[in-house]
Structure formats: structure tokens, C-alpha cells
N, CA, C and O atoms as a CHARMM CRD file, in Angstrom:
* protein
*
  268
    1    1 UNK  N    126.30000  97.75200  98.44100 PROA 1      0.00000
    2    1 UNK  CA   125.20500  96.81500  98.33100 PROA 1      0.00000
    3    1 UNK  C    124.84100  96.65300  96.86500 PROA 1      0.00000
    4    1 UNK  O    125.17900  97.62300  96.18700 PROA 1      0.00000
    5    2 UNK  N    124.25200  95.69800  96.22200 PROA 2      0.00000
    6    2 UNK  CA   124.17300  94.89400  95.07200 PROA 2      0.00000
    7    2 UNK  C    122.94100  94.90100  95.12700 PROA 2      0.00000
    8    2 UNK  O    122.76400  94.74200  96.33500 PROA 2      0.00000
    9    3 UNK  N    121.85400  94.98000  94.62600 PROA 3      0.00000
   10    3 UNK  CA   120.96100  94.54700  93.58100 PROA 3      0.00000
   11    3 UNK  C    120.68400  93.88400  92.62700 PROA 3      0.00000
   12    3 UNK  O    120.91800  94.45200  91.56000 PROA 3      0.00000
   13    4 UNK  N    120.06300  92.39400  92.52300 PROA 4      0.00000
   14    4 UNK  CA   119.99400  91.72400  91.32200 PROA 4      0.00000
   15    4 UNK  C    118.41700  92.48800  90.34400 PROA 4      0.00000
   16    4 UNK  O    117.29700  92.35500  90.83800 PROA 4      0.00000
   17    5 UNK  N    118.55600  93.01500  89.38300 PROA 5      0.00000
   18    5 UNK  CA   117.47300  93.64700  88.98800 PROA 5      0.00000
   19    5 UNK  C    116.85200  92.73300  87.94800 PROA 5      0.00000
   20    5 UNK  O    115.71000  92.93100  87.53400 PROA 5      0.00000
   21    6 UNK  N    117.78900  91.49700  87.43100 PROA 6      0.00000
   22    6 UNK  CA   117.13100  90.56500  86.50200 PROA 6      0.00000
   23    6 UNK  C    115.73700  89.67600  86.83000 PROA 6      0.00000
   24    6 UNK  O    115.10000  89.13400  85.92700 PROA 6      0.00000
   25    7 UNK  N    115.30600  89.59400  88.42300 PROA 7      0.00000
   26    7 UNK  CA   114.23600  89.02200  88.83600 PROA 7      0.00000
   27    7 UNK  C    113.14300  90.47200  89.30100 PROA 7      0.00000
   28    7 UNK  O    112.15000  90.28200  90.00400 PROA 7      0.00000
   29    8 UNK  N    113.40900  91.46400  88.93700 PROA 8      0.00000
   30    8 UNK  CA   112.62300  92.77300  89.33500 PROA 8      0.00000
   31    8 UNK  C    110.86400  92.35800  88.99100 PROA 8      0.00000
   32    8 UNK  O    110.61900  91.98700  87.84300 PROA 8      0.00000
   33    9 UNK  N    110.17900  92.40600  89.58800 PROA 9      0.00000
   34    9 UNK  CA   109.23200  92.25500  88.88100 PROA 9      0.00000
   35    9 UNK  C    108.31400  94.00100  89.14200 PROA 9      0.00000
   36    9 UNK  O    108.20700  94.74900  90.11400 PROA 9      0.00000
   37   10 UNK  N    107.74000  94.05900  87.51700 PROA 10     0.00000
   38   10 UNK  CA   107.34700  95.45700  87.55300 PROA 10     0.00000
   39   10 UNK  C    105.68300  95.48500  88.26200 PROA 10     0.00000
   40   10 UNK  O    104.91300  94.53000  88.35800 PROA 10     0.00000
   41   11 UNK  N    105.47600  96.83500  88.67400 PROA 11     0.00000
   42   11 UNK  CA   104.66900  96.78500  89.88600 PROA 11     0.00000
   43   11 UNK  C    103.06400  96.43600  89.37100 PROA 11     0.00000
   44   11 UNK  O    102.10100  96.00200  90.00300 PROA 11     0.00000
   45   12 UNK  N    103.20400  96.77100  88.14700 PROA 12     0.00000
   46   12 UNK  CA   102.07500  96.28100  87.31900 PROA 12     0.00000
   47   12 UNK  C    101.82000  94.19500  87.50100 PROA 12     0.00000
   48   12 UNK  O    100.84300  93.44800  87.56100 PROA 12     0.00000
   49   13 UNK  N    102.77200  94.08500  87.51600 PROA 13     0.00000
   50   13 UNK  CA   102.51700  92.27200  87.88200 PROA 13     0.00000
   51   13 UNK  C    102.75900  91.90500  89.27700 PROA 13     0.00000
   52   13 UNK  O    103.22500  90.80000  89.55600 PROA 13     0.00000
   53   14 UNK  N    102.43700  92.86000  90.25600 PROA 14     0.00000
   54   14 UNK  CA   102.65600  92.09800  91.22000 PROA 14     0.00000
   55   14 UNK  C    100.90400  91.86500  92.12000 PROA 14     0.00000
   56   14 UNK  O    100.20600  92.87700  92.19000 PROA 14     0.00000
   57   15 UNK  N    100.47600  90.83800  92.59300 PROA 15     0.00000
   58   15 UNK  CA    99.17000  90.26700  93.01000 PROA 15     0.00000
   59   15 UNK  C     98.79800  89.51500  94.05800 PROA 15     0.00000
   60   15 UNK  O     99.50400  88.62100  94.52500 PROA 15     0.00000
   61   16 UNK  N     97.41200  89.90900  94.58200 PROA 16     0.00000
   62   16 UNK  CA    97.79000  89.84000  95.82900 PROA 16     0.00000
   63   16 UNK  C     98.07700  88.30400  96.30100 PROA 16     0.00000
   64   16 UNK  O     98.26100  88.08800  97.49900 PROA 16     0.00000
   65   17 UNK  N     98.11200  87.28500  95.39500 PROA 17     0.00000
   66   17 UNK  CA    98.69500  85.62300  95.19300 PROA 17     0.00000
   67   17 UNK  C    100.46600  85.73900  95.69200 PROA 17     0.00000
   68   17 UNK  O    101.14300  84.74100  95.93700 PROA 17     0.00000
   69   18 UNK  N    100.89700  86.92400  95.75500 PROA 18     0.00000
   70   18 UNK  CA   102.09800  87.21700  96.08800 PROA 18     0.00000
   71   18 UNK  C    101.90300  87.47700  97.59400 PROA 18     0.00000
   72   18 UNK  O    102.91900  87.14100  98.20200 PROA 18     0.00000
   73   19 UNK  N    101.42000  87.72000  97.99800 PROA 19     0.00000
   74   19 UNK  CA   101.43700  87.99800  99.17000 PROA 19     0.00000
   75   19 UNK  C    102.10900  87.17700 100.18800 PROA 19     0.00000
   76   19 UNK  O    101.85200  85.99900  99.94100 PROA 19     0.00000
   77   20 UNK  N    103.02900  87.31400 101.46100 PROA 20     0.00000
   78   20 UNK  CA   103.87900  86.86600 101.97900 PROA 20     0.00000
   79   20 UNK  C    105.42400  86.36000 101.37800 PROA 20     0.00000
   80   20 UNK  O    106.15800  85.53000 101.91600 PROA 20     0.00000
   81   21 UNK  N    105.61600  86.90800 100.44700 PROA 21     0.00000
   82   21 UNK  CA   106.18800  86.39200  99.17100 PROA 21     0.00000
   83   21 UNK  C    107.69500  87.98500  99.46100 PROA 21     0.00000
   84   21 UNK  O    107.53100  89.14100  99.85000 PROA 21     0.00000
   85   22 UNK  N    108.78800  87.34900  99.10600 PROA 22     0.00000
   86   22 UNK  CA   109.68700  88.28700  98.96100 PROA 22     0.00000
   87   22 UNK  C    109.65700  88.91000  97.63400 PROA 22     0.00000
   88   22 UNK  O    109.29000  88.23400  96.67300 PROA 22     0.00000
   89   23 UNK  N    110.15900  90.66000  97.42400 PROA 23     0.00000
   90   23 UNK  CA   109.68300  90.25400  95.60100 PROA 23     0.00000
   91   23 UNK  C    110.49500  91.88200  96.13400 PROA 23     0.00000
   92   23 UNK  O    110.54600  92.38800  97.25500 PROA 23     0.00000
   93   24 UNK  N    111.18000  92.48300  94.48800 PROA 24     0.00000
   94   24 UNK  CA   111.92500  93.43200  95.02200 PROA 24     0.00000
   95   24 UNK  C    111.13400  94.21700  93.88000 PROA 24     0.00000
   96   24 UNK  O    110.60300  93.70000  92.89700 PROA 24     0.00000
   97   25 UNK  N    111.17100  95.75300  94.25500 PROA 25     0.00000
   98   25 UNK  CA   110.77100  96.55600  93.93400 PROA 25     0.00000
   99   25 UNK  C    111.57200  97.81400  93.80900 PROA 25     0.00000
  100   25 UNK  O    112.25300  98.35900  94.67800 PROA 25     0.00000
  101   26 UNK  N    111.35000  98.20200  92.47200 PROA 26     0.00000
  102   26 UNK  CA   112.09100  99.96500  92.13200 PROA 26     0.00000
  103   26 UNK  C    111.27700 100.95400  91.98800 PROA 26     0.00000
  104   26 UNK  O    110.22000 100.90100  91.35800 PROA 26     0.00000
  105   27 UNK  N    111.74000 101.95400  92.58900 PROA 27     0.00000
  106   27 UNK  CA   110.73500 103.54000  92.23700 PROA 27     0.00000
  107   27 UNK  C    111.43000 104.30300  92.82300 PROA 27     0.00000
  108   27 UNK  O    112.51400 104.14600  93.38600 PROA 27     0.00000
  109   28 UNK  N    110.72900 105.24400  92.67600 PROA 28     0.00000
  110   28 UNK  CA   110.96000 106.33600  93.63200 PROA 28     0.00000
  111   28 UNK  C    109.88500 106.94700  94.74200 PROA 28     0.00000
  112   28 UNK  O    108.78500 107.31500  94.33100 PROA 28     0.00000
  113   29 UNK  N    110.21100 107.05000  96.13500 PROA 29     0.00000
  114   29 UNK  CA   109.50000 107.67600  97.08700 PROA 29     0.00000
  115   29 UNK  C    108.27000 108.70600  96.53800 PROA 29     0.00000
  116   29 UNK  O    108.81500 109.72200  96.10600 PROA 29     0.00000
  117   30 UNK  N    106.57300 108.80400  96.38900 PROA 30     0.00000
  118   30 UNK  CA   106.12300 109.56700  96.12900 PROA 30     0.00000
  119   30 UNK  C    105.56700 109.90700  97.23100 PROA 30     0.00000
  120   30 UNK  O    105.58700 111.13300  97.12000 PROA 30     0.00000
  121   31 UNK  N    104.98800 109.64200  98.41400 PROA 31     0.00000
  122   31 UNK  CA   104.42500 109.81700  99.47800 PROA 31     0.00000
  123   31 UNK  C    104.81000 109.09500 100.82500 PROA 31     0.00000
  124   31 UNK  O    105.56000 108.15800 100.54900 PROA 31     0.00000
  125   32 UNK  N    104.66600 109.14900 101.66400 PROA 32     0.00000
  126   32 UNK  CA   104.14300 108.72000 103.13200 PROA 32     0.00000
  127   32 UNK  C    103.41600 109.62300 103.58200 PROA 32     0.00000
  128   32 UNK  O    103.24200 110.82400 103.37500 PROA 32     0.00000
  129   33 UNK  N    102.57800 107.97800 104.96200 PROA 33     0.00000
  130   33 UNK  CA   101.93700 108.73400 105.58300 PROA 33     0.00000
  131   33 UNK  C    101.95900 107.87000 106.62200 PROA 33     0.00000
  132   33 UNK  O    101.60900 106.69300 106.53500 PROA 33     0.00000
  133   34 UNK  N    102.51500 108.61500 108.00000 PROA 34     0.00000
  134   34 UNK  CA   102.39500 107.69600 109.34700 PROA 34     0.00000
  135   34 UNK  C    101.66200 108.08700 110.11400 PROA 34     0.00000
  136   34 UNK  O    101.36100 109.25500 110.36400 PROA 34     0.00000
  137   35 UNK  N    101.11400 106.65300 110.79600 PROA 35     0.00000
  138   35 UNK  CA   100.12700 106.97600 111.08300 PROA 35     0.00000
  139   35 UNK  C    100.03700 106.56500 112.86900 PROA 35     0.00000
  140   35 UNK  O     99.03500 106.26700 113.52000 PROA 35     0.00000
  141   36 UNK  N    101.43000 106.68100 113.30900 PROA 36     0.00000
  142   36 UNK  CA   102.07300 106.15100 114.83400 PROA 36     0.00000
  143   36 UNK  C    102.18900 104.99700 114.65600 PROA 36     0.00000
  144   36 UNK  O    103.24500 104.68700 114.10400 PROA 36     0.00000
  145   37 UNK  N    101.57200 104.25900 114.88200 PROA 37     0.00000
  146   37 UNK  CA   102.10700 102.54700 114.26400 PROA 37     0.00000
  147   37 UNK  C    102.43500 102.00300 113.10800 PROA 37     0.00000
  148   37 UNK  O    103.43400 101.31300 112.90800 PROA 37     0.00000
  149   38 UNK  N    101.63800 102.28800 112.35300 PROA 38     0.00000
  150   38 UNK  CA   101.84200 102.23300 111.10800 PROA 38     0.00000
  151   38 UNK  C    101.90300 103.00600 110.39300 PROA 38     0.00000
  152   38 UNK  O    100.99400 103.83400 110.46100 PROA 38     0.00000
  153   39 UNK  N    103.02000 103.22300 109.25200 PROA 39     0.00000
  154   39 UNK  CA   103.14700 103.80500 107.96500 PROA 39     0.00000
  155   39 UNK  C    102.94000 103.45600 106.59400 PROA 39     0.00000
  156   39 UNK  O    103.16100 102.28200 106.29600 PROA 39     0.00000
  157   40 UNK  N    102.60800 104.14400 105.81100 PROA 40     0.00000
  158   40 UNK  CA   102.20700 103.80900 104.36700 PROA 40     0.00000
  159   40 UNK  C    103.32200 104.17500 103.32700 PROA 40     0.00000
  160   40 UNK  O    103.41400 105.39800 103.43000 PROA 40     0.00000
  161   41 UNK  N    104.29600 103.71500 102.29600 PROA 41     0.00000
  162   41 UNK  CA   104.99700 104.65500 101.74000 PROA 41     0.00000
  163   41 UNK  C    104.40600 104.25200 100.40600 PROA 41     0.00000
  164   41 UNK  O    103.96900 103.10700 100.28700 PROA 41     0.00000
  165   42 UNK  N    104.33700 105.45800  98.96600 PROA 42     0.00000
  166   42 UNK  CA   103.96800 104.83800  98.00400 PROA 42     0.00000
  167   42 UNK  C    105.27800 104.80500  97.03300 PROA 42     0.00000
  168   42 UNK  O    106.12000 105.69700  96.92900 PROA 42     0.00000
  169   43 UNK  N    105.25600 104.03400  96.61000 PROA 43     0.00000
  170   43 UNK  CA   106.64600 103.89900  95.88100 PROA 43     0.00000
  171   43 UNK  C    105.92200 103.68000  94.20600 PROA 43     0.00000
  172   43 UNK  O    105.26500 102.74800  93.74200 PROA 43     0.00000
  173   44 UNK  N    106.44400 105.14600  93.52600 PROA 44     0.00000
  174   44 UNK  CA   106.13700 104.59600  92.29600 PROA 44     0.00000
  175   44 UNK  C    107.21400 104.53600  90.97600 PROA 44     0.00000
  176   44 UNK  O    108.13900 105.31800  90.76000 PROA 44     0.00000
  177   45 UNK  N    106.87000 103.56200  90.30300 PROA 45     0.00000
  178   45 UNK  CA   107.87800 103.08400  89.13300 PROA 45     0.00000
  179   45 UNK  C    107.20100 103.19300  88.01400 PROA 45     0.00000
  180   45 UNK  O    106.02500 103.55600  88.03400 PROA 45     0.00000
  181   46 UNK  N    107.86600 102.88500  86.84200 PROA 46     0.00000
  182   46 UNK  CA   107.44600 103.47400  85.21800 PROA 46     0.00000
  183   46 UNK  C    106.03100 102.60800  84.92400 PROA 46     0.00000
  184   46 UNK  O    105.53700 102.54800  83.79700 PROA 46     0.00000
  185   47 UNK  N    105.43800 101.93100  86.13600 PROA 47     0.00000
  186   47 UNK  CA   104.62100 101.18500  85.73500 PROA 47     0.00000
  187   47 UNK  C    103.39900 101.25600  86.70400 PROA 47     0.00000
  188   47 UNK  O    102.36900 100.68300  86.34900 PROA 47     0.00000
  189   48 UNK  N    103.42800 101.84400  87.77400 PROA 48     0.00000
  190   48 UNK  CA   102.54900 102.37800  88.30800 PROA 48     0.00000
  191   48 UNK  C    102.55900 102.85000  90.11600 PROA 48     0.00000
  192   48 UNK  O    103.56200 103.55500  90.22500 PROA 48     0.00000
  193   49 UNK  N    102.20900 102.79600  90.82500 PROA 49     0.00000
  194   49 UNK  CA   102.33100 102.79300  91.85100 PROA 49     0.00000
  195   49 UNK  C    101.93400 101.70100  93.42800 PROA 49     0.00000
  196   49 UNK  O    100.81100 101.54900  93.91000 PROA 49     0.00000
  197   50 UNK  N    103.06400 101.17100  93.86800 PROA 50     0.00000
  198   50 UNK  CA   102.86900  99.94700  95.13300 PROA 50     0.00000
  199   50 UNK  C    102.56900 100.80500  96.33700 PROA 50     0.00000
  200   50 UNK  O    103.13700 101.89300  96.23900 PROA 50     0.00000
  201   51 UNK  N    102.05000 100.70600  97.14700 PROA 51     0.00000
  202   51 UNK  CA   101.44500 101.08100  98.40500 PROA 51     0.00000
  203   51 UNK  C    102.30100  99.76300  99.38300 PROA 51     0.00000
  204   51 UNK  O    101.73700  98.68400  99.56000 PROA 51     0.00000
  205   52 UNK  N    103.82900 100.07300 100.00500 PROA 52     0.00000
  206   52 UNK  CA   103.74500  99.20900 101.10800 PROA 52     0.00000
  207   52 UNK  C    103.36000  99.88200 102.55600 PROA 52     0.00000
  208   52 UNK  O    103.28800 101.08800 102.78900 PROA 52     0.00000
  209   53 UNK  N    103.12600  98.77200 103.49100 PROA 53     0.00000
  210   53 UNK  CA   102.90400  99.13600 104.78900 PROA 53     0.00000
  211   53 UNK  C    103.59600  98.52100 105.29800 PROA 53     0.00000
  212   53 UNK  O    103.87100  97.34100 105.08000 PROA 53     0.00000
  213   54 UNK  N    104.21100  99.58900 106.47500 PROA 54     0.00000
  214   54 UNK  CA   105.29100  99.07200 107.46700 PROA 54     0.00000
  215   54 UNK  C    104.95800  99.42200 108.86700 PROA 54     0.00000
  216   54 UNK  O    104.79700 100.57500 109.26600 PROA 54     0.00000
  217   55 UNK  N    104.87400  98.46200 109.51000 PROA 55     0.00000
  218   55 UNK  CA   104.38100  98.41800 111.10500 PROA 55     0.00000
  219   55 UNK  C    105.76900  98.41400 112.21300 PROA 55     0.00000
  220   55 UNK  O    106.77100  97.71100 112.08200 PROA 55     0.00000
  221   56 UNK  N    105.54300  99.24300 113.13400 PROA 56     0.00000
  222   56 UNK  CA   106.10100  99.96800 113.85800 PROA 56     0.00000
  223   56 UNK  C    107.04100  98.30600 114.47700 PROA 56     0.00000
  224   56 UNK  O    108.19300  97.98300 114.18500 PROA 56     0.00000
  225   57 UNK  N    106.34500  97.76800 115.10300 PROA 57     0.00000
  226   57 UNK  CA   106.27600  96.62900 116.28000 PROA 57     0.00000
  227   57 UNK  C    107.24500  95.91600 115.68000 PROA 57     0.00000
  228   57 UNK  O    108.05700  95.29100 116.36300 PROA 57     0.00000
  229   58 UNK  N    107.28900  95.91600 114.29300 PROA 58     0.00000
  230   58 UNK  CA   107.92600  94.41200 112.89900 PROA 58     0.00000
  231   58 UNK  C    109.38300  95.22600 112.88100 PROA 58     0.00000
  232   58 UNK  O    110.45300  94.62100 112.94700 PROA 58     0.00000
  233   59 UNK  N    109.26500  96.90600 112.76700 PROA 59     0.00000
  234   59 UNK  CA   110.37800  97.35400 111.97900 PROA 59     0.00000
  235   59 UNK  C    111.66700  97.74100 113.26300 PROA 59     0.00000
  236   59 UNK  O    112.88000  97.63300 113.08100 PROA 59     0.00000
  237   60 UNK  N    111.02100  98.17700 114.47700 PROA 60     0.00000
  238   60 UNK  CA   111.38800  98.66800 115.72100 PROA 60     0.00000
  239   60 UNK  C    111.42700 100.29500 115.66000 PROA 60     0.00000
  240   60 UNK  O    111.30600 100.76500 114.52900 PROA 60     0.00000
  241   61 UNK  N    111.61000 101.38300 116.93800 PROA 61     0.00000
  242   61 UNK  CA   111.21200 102.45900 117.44400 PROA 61     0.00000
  243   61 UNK  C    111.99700 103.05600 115.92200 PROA 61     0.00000
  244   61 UNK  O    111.51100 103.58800 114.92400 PROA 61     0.00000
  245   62 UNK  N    113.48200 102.66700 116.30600 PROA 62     0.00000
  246   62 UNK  CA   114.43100 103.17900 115.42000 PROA 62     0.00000
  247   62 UNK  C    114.41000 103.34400 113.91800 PROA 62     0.00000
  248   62 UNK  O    114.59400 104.37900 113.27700 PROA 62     0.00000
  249   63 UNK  N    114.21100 102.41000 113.58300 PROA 63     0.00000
  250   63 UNK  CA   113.89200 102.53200 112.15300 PROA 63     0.00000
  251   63 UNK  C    112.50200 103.14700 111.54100 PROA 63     0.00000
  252   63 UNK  O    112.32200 103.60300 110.41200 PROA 63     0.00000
  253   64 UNK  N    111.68500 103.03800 112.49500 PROA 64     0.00000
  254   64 UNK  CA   110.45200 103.00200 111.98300 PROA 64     0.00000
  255   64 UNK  C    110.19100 104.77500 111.90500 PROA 64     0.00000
  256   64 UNK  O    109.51500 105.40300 111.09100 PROA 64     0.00000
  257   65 UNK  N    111.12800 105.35500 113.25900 PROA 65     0.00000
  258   65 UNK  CA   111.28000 106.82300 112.52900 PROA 65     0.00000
  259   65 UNK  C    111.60100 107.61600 112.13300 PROA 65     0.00000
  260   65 UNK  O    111.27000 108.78600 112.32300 PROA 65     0.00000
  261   66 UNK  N    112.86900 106.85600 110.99600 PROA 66     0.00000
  262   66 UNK  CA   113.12400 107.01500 110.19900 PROA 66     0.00000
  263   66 UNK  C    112.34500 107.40100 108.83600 PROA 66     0.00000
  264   66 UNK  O    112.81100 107.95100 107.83800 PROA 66     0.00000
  265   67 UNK  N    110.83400 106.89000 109.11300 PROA 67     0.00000
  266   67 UNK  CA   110.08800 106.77900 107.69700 PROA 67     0.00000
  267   67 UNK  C    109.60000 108.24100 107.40700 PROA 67     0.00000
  268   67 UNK  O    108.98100 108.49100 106.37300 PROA 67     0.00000
């Protein structure tokens, strides 16, 4: 798998005007926290830390526990 990292945008510019918006992100895993339906992971990069949330229902049984 490939990665284009030239459109990366760093986590410091990303807002919530982005929202619904595809947008790729680098870090590394600092936390989760699930919470049965939903999980939180924080992913942080040289620029600060993104909080996504991933819902059980969106991701399916399988993947989701995986997180």
C-alpha cells in the first residue's frame, strides 16, 4: 500500500470546517479508549495530537475489535 504524503495535512491545521472531509493523517498510536460502541484513538504527530472516533455500527463487529 502507497501513501501520498505530499497532501498530508499536519494536525495542527486541521478544523472543524473540515469536517466530513477526507484528509490523511500521520502519528503514532498514543491511546485508546472503547467504550462498546464507540472508540476513541489519539493519534499523535510532531505537531500535536487528533482525537478520532470510530463507531462500532460504521466500522462492523470485526474490525471494530480490533481497536
Amino acid at each position: 500500500m502507497s501513501i501520498d504524503l505530499s497532501s498530508r495535512i499536519e494536525n495542527a491545521g486541521l478544523s472543524k470546517d473540515m469536517a466530513g472531509q477526507s484528509v490523511t493523517v500521520a502519528g503514532w498510536l498514543q491511546d485508546t479508549r472503547n467504550l462498546g460502541g464507540i472508540a476513541f484513538l489519539l493519534l499523535r504527530g510532531r505537531s500535536g495530537v487528533v482525537q478520532i472516533t470510530c463507531l462500532k455500527k460504521k466500522l462492523g463487529d470485526e474490525i471494530f475489535q480490533e481497536l
